[in-house]
C-alpha positions as CSV (number, residue, x, y, z in Angstrom):
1,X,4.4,8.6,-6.4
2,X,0.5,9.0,-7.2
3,X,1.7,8.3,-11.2
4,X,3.5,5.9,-9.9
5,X,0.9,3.8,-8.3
6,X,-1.6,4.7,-11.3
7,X,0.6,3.2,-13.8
8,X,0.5,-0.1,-12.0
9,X,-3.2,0.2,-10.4
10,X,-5.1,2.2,-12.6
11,X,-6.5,4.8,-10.2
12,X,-10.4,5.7,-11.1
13,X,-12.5,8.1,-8.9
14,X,-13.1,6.8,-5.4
15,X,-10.1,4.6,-5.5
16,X,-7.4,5.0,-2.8
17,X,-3.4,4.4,-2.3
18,X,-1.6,4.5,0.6
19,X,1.2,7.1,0.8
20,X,3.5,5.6,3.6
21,X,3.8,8.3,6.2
22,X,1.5,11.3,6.6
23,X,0.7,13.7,4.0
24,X,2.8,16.7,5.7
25,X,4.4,17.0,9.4
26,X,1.7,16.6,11.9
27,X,-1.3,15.4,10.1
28,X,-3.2,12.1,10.2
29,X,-3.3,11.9,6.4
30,X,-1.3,9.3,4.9
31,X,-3.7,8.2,2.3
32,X,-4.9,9.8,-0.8
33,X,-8.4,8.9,-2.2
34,X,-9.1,10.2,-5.6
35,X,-12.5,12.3,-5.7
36,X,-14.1,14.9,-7.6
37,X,-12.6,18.4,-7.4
38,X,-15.3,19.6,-5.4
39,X,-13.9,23.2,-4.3
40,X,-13.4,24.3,-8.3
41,X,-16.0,22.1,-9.6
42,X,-17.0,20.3,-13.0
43,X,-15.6,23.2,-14.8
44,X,-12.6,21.7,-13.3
45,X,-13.2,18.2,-14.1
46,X,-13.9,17.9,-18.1
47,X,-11.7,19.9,-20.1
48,X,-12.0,19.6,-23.6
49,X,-8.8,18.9,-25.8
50,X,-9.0,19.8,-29.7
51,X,-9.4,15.9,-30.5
52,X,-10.3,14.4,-26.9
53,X,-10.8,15.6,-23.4
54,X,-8.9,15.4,-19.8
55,X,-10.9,14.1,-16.3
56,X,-8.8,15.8,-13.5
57,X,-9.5,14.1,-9.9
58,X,-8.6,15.4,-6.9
59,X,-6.0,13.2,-4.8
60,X,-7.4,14.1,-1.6
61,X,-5.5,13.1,1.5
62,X,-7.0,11.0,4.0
63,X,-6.5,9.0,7.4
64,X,-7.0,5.4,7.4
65,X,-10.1,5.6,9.8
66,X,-11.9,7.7,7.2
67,X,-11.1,4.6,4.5
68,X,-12.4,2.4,7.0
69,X,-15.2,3.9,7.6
70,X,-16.0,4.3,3.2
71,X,-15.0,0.4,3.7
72,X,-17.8,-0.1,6.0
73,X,-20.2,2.7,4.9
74,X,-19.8,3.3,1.2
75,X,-18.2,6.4,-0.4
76,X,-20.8,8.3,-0.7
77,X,-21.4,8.5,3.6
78,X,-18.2,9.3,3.8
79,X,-18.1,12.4,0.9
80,X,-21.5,13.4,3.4
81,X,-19.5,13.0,6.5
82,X,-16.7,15.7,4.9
83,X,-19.5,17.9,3.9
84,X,-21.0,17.8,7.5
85,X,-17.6,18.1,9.0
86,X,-17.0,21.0,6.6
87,X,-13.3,19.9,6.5
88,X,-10.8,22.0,5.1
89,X,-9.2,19.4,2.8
90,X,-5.9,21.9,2.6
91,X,-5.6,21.7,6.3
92,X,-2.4,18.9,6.9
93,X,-3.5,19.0,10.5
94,X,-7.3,18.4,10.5
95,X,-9.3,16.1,12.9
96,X,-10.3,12.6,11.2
97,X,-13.8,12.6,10.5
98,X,-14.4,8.9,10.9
């Protein structure tokens, strides 16, 4: 789905994509936003190819009152507000931050 939607939208760090029901049964999640990959890293993020390098981005799921929130407070708040929050992003059930 998330190749999907990038073929057509061009997904770029702090974009987003709705993903039509929630991420897993029982969480609030049913967006993705595309972030750094924060728990491995920049090792993790620029990996160098023979003759060019990958980016990998984390599709990190979200719930639509976090998006709101970046809407209203900028992506960067809402990066802090995880980091205050200390979320566990591989928790399907955790609380909205926002």
């Amino acid at each position: 789905m998330t190749a999907y939607y990038h073929a057509e939208h061009h997904l770029d760090l702090e974009h987003s994509l709705p993903i039509g029901e929630p991420w897993l049964p029982g969480s609030h999640c049913d967006h993705l936003l595309i972030s750094l990959p924060y728990l491995h890293g920049p090792g993790l993020e620029h990996c160098p190819l023979p003759d060019r390098h990958a980016r990998i981005l984390w599709a990190l799921p979200v719930t639509a009152a976090e998006l709101a929130y970046r809407r209203e407070h900028g992506h960067e708040a809402l990066e802090q507000l995880f980091d205050e929050q200390a979320i566990v992003p591989t928790d399907p059930r955790r609380p909205s931050v926002a």
